[in-house]
N, C-alpha and C positions, 0 to 999 in steps of 0.2 A: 334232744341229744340221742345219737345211736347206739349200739353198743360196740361201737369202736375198740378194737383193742390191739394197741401200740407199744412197743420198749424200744428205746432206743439206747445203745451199749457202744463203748469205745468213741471209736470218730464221728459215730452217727449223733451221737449223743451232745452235741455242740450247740452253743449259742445263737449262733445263726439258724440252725434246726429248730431250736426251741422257740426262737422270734417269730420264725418264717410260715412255723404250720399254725392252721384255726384252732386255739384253744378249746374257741367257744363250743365244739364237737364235743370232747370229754368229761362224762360225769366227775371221773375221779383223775386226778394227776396226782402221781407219786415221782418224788423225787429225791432218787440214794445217792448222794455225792459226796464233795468234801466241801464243805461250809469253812467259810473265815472270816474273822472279825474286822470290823473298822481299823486302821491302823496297823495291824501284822503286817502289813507290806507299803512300801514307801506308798506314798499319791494315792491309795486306798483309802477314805473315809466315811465307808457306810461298809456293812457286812456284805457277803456274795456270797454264792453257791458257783462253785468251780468246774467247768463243764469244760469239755473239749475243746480244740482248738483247729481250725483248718485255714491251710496256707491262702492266699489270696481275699482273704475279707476284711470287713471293716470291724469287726469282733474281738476283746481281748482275751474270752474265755471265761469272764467273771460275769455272771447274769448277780447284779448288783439289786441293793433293795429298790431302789428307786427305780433301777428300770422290773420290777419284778412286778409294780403296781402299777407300771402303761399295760400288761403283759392284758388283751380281753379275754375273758375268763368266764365261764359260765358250768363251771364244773361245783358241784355237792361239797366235796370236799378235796381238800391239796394238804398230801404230809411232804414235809419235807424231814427229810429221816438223814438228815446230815452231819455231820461233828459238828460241835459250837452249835446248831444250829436255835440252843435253849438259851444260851448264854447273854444273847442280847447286845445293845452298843455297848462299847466301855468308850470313857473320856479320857 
């Protein structure tokens, strides 16, 4: 791992960005966003962290738990410092 150091802010800060670059580069990933729970919003049933959105992709903006565990990863550690983000599923 290098000592890489990356933020990405506003539109940069997208789903697609977040998919697209090698994780596996950074020791630490932090991520300040707005977290939301399973069920807050219709056809959502797992929690997400709410990222940007840009016209033309296959992305809805919600980097979802499940895809957050395909995400390769070889960073020390990952905050994610999001609202909800302690609160867990609710049924």
């Amino acid at each position: 791992m290098s000592g890489d150091k990356e933020v990405l802010i506003g539109l940069d800060a997208s789903e697609d960005q977040i998919k697209s670059r090698d994780l596996t580069r950074y020791q630490y990933l932090h991520f300040a966003v707005h977290g939301i729970l399973a069920f807050d919003l219709p056809n959502l049933n797992e929690p997400a962290l709410i990222l940007a959105t840009k016209p033309y992709t296959k992305e809805d903006g919600f980097l979802t738990l499940s895809e957050i565990y395909q995400l390769k990863l070889n960073a020390d550690l990952v905050t994610l410092s999001a609202c909800k983000t302690g609160l867990g599923l609710r049924m």
